[in-house]
N, C-alpha and C positions, 0 to 999 in steps of 0.2 A: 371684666373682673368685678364680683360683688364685691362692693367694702362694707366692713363693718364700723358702726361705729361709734368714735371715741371712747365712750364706755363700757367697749366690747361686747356689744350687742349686734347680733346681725341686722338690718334695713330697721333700725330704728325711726318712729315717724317722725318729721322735724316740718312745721309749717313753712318755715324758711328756707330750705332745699331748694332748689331750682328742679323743677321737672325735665324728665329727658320728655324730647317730643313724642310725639304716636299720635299718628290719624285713629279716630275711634270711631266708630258708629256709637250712634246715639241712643239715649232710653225713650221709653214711648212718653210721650211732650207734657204729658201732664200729673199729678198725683191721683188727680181725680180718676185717670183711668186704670189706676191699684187697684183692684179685685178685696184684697185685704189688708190689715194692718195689726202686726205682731203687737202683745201686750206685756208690760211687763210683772212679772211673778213676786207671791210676799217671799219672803226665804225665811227659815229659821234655823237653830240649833248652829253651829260653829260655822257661822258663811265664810269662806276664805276668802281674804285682802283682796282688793283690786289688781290682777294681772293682765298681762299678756305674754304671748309666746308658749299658751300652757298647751297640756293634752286634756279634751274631756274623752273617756274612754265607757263606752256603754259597754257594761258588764252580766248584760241580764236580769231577772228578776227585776224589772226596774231600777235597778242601782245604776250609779254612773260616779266614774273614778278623777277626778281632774289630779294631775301633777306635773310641778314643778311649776316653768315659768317666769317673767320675770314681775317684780311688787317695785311699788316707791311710785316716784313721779319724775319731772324730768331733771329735777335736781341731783336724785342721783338711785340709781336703779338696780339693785340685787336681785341675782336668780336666786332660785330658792329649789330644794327638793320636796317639796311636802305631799300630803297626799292626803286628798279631801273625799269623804263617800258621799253622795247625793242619792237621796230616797226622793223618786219620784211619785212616791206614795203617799208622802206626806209631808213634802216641798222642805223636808230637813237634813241640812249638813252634817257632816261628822266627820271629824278631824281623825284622821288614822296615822297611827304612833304603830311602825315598823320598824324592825331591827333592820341594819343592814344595807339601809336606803343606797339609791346610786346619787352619784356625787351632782349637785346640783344643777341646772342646766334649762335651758329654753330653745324654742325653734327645735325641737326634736318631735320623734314620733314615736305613737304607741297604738294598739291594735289589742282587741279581744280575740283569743287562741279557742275558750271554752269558757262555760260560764262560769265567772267570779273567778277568772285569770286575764291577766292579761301581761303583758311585754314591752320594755320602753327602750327605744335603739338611738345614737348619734345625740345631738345637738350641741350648742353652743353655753360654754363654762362663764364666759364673762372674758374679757382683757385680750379679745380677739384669739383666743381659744377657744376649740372645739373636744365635744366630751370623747372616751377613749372606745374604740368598737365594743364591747361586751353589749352582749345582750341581757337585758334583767326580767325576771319574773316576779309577778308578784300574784300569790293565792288567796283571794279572799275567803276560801272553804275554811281558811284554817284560822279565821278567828276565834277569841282576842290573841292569841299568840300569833302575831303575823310576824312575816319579814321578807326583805327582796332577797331574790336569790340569780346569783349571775348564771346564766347556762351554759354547761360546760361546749366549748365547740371546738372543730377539728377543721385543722385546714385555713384556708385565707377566711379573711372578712369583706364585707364592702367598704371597709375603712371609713375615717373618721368625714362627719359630714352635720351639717345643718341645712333648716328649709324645705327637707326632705320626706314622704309620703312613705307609708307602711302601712298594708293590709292581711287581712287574714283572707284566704281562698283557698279554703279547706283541698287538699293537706298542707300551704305551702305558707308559711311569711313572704309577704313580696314586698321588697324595698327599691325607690324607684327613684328617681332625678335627686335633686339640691344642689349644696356648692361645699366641696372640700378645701373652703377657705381660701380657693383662686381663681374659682372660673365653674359655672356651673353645669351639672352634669346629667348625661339623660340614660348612664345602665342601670339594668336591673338584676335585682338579685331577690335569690328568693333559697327558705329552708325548710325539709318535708319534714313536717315536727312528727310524723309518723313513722321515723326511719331513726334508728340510732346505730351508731354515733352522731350526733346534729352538725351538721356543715353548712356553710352556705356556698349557695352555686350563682356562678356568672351566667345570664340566659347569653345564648351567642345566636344571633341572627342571622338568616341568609345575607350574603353581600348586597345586593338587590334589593333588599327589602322594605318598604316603608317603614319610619319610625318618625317619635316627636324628637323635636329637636331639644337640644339642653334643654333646663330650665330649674326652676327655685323657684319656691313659697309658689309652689300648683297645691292641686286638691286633688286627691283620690278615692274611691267609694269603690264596693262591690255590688255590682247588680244582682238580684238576684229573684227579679220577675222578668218576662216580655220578652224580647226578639235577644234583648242583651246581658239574660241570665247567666252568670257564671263569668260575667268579663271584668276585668280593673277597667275602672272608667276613669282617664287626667282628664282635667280640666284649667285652662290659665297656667298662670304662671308668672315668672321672669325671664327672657331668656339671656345669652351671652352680650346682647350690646345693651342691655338694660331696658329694655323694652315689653312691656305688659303682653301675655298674648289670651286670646278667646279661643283656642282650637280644643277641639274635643277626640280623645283617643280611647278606644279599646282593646285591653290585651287580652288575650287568649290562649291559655293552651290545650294542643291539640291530644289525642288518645296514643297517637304514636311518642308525642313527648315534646313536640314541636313549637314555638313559640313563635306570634304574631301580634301584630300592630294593625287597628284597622280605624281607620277616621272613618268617624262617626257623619252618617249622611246628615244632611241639613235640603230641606227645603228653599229654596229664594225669598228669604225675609230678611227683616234685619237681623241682625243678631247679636249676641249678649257685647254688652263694653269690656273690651279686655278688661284683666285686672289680677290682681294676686295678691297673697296674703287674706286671701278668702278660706272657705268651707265648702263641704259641699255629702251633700245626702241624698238618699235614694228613700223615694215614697213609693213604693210598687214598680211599676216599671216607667217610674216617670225623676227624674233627675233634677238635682235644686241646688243653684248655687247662689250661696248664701256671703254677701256681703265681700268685705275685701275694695283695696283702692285700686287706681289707676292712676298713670304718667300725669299727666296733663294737668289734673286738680284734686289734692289728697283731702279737699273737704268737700267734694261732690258725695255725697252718698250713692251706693251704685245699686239700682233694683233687683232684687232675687230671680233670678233668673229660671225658669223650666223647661227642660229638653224632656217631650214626649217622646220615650225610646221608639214606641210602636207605630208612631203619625210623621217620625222626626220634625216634629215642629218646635218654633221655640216662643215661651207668652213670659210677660213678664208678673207679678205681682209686687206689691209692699216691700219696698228696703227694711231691713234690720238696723242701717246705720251704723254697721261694725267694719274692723279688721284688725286682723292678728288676734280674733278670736277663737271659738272651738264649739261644736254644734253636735248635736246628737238629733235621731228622732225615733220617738213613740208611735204606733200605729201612724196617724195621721198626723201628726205635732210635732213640730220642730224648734227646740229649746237652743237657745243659744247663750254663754255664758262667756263672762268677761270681753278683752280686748280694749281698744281704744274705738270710740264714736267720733266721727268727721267733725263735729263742731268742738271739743275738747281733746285735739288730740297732745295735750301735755299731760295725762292723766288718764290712766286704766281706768276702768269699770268693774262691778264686781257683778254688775247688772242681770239676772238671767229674767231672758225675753219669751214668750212662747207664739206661734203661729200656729194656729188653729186651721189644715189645710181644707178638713170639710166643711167650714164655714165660707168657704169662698168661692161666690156662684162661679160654674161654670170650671171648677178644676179637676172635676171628675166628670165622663160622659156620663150618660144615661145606664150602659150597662155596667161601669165602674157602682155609681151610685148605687144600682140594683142588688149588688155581691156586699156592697158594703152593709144594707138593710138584711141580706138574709144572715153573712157573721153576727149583725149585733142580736136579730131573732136567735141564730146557734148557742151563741154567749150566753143569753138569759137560759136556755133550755139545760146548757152544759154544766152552768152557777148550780143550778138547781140539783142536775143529779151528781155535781161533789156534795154539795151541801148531804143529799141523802146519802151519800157514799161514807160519810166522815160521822154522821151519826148514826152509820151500821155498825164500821168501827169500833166508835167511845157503846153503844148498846149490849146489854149483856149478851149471851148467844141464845137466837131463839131456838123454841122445839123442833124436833127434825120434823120434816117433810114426810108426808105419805107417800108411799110408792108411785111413782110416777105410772100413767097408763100407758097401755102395752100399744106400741108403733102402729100407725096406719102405714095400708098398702104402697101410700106414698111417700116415697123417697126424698129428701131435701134435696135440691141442688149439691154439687160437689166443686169445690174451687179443684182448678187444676193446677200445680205449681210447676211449671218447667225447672227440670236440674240442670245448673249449668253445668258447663263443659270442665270447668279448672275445679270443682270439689261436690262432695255428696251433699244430700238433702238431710237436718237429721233434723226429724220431726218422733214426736212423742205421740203417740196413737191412743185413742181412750178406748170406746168399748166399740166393739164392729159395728157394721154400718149396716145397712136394713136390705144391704144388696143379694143377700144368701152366701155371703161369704163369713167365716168367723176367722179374726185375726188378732192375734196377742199384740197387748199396745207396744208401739214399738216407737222411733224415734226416730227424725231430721233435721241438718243442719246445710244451708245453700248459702255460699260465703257472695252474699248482695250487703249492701250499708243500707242504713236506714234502719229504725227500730220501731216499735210499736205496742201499745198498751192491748194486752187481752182486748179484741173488737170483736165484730161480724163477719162471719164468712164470707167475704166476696168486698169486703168495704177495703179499701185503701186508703192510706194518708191522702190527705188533701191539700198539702203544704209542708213546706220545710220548716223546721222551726227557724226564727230570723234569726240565731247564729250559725244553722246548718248544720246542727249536728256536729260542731267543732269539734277537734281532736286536741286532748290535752298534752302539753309536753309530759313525757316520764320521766313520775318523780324518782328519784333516791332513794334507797329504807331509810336513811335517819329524817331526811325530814317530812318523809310521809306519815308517819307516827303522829297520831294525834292527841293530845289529852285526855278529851272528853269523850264520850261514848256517845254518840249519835242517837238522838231519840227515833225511834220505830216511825213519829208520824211525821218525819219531815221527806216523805215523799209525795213529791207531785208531780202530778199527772196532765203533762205537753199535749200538745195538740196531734200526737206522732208518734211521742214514745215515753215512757216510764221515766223521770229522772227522776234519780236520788241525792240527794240536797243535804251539802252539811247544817243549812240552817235551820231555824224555825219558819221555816215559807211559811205563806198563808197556802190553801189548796181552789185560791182561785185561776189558777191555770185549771183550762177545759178537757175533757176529755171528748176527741173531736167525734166519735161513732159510737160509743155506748159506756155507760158507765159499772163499773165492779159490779154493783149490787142488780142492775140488770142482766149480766152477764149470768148469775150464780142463776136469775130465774131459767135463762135461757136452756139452762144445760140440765134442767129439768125435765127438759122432753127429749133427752137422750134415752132410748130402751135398757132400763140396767139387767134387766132378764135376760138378755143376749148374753150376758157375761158368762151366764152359769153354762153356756153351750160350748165353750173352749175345748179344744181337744187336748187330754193330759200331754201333759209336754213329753218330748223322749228324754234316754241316758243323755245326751250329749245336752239337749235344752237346758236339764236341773242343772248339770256342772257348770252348763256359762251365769245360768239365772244365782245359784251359790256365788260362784264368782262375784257376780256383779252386785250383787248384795254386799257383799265383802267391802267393796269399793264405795260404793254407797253410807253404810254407815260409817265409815271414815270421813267421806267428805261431804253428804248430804247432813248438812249442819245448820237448818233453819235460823236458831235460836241462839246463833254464835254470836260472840260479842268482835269490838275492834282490837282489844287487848289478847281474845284467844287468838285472833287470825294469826296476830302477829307471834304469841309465843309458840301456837301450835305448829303453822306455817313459814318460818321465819324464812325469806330467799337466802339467809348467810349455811340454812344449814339442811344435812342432806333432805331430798325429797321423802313423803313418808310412804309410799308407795317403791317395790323393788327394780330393780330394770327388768328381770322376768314375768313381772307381774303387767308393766304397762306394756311390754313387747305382746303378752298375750293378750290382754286389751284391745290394742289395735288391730291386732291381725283376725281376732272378733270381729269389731265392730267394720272391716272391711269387707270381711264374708257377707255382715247383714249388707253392706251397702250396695257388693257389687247383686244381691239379688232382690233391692226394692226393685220396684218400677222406675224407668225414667220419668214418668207422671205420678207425683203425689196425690192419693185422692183423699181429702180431707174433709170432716165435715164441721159444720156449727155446731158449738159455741169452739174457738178457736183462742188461745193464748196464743201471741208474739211477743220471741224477744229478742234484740236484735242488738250491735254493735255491744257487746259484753266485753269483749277486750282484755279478757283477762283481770275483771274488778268484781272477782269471788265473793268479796263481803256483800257488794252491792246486790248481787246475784240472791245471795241468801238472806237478803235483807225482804227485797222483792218476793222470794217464795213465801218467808215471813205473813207480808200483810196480804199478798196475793195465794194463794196454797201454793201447794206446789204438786208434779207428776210424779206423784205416787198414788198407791190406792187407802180409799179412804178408812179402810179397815188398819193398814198400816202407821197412819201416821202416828199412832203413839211410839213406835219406834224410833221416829226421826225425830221426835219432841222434846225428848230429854236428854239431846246431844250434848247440850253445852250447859257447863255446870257455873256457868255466870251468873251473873245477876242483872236482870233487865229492867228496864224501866215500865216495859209493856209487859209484864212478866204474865197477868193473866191473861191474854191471848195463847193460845197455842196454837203450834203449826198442824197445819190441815192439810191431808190430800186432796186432790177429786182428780185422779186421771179417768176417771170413772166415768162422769159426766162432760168431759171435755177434754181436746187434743191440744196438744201444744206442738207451735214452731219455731226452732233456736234458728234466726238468722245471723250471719257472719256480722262483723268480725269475732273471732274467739278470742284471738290471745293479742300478744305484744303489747299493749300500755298497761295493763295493771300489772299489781303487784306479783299476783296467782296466774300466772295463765297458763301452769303443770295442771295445779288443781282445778282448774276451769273448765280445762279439756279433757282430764281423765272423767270428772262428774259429768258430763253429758256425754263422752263416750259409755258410761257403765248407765247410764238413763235408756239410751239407744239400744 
């Protein structure tokens, strides 16, 4: 049984403690043979007290969220709820003032869902109490009016617990070992925030099956490069007789829905000194545990350990000197903040340290290094075309273009998009293509994940974004209401996909294949003389194309504000479309689909938009500074939809389906607010 102690603190340090025993293997013999050595950081703006027991929660955009914890010294020790934002951009604190907070607490856990949210589950109240199951949300979109908010759930919990690990692996929260105040424990539980009503589910294993045994104050991480992409990685520990452990586990689930345990291979070396109340991070697909003690001597400092997922080997580097702190990392950099240091351990730290992993010879091979020189040449290349991208933008609009020259003999390449099997492709078609065929633009949607900025024909994402395209819990109508109206230019452009940003981002996020204002050249060598070759449509075309018009200027609303979505579109009241109207709709856009081709044949310049989910503002926000599929003779139609008032007011919304094809990839509906209106407007696009 873990005790806690006397002050109701879980595994409190105490120099005086008698150690349980543990045979350990050793660190490599000397300092000298450290690779590197972590440095410590200036901090400014509201540095939070010296704790431990906290969460630091990387939230994106370089922010990172620390809360709760326990503050004081060993005289006498209060948890605390608070909640600190760190800008890693300019090594400044900020105290955040939330309504609503959850009741104070330490030895818990907390995980990023989607950027600038995150969720804090369990831990320990003080007086040898444990905090109550609710899970908390908390939104940073929606500053300055923030607040925690419990999420509503059905069904059992994993009950009350501290010491305990919680990650995000898109779609699931997974909560995994600790100690429910008698003995510590090794199920998991995990909740598809993608799925409502929100429950959480016991994984149930085959009888047979490998698993780690109990255990408390382990470390867990998502991988999410190399042989063990997509696994929860444990690390250490404590287990039932009180004893440190070093084993390393990965969970996985499978396609059919299956869940397993897989220890993690190791080569014949030494390997890491048990330990727990450590950290632990993932640098590409190479694994880092960070700090944390061991039985035997709680002022030994213990070396950072790395597990190459792909060589399974393990090398040590530079200790940090911590435990019972909490670690984040940046590209290559691994920040570590608070906790207690082995030589004062009667007294937290408010200390944050940073490890610089490319400085340290030999921790990347030679073709690691190689990827990492050609990112930072992409980087500079990518700076450069936001930077012209954002003073196309703020520039007034230039003179039109001369007609483009009429198509050589030769054909561009054609991506081929396979449709899958479970939904249609609904792609938007610009103007025919140089094959001898003439064909009205039309539309597709293929329900894959993954999004993408307007790129090149044939280019693919080249990486996930590192929170993966996380899935947001659904919110509420009341407290997704915002105040303020969203400025037009706080979209920025990932490495993979469009996101729209309630804040003021800077627009140094890259665009990984081509940047806006390239794109607009590109779609200049589209033949717009082809157009005039259309064949007049029939009786039956006009009535659907009227139709679809119909539908369109109802919900093709560029220039709509956050205040019209909500009065116009309110989910409390009826839809503004008939049932005969979207019955007829679909049973359209089914005719067109069951006679596209099984092969989409598409060509450059190419718009993608992918996982839209039913967040319609966002949607119209993106056609906004991107045009949108309509024709460019049109767009004055769609311009003066909405009779708000904007801040980008002189912009106006632009077509070009003219010069360019667009492709809506799935998801459509279920987490926003609109996903009626989401799916009837690219139904009536199609």
């Amino acid at each position: 049984m873990n005790q806690l102690h006397e002050n109701g603190l879980p595994g409190l340090p105490s120099a005086s403690a008698a150690p349980v025993g543990s045979s350990s293997a050793g660190n490599p013999a000397g300092k000298s043979e450290f690779l590197g050595v972590p440095k410590s950081i200036q901090q400014t703006g509201d540095v939070p007290p010296p704790r431990f027991g906290h969460t630091c929660t990387c939230v994106g955009n370089h922010k990172v969220v620390v809360f709760g914890g326990a503050v004081g010294s060993a005289g006498g020790y209060s948890i605390t709820n608070e909640s600190y934002l760190f800008d890693i951009t300019g090594c400044r604190w900020h105290h955040l003032f939330a309504e609503n907070p959850p009741p104070p607490r330490a030895a818990h856990a907390a995980c990023c869902v989607d950027t600038l949210q995150l969720v804090v589950f369990g831990g320990a109240t003080g007086g040898g109490s444990l905090s109550a199951e609710e899970l908390y949300l908390l939104d940073l979109r929606k500053d300055p009016e923030l607040q925690w908010m419990p999420v509503p759930l059905q069904g059992i919990t994993p009950g009350r617990r501290y010491g305990h690990s919680m990650v995000y692996n898109k779609p699931n929260i997974i909560v995994f070992g600790g100690n429910d105040g008698e003995r510590p424990l090794a199920d998991v539980w995990f909740m598809d925030v993608e799925k409502s009503p929100f429950r959480w589910e016991e994984v149930v294993f085959e009888a047979q099956a490998r698993r780690p045994p109990p255990r408390v104050y382990h470390a867990t991480e998502v991988c999410r490069e190399g042989p063990a992409s997509g696994m929860m990685v444990v690390f250490g520990g404590r287990s039932t007789s009180s004893r440190s452990l070093n084993d390393t586990w990965g969970l996985r689930q499978h396609r059919d829905g299956r869940w397993d345990w897989i220890a993690a291979p190791s080569k014949k070396q030494q390997a890491p000194e048990p330990r727990f109340q450590h950290s632990m991070v993932f640098i590409g697909s190479k694994m880092l545990v960070v700090g944390g003690r061991t039985d035997n001597d709680s002022t030994k400092p213990l070396s950072t350990a790395v597990y190459d997922t792909e060589t399974v080997e393990w090398r040590f580097i530079a200790s940090v000197g911590r435990f019972r702190h909490s670690s984040w990392t940046l590209r290559s950099s691994i920040y570590t903040f608070g906790g207690f240091s082995h030589i004062t351990q009667q007294h937290p730290t408010a200390d944050l340290t940073l490890l610089d992993c490319c400085l340290i010879p030999n921790f990347y091979n030679e073709r690691e290094r190689e990827d990492l020189r050609r990112k930072q040449a992409l980087q500079q290349e990518q700076q450069m075309a936001v930077a012209s991208a954002v003073s196309a933008i703020q520039a007034p609009p230039a003179p039109a273009a001369p007609p483009a020259a009429p198509a050589s003999a030769s054909s561009p390449p054609s991506s081929a998009l396979p449709a899958p099997s479970s939904a249609a492709l609904l792609a938007v078609r610009g103007l025919p293509g140089q094959n001898g065929r003439d064909e009205k633009p039309r539309t597709s949607l293929p329900q894959t994940q993954g999004a993408s900025p307007p790129t090149q024909q044939g280019q693919m994402p080249a990486q996930q974004s590192s929170q993966g395209g996380s899935a947001p819990l659904r919110p509420s109508w009341t407290f997704a209401q915002r105040s303020q109206t969203r400025q037009l230019a706080d979209i920025k452009l990932a490495s993979h996909v469009s996101v729209v940003h309630e804040t003021g981002e800077d627009f140094s996020s890259l665009v990984r294949r081509i940047s806006i204002d390239r794109l607009e050249e590109e779609g200049k060598k589209i033949n717009k003389e082809a157009s005039l070759q259309e064949p007049l449509p029939t009786a039956s075309e006009s009535k659907r194309d009227m139709f679809a018009d119909r539908i369109l200027k109802l919900l093709l609303r560029p220039l709509i504000t956050q205040q019209e979505v909500y009065a116009t579109f309110n989910t409390d009241a009826p839809f503004a479309i008939s049932w005969n109207d979207v019955t007829y709709l679909c049973d359209v856009v089914l005719d067109i689909v069951k006679n596209d081709d099984m092969v989409l044949h598409l060509r450059a310049p190419i718009k993608v938009y992918g996982d839209i989910h039913g967040q319609y503002y966002d949607l119209m926000r993106l056609f906004h500074l991107y045009k949108m599929p309509v024709e460019e003779e049109r767009s004055d139609e769609f311009a003066g939809t909405s009779g708000g008032q904007h801040g980008a007011a002189t912009t106006s919304a632009v077509g070009d389906i003219d010069t360019n094809d667009y492709l809506f990839l799935g998801d459509y509906v279920d987490r926003g607010l609109n996903s009626l209106e989401t799916i009837c407007l690219l139904f009536a696009l199609k």
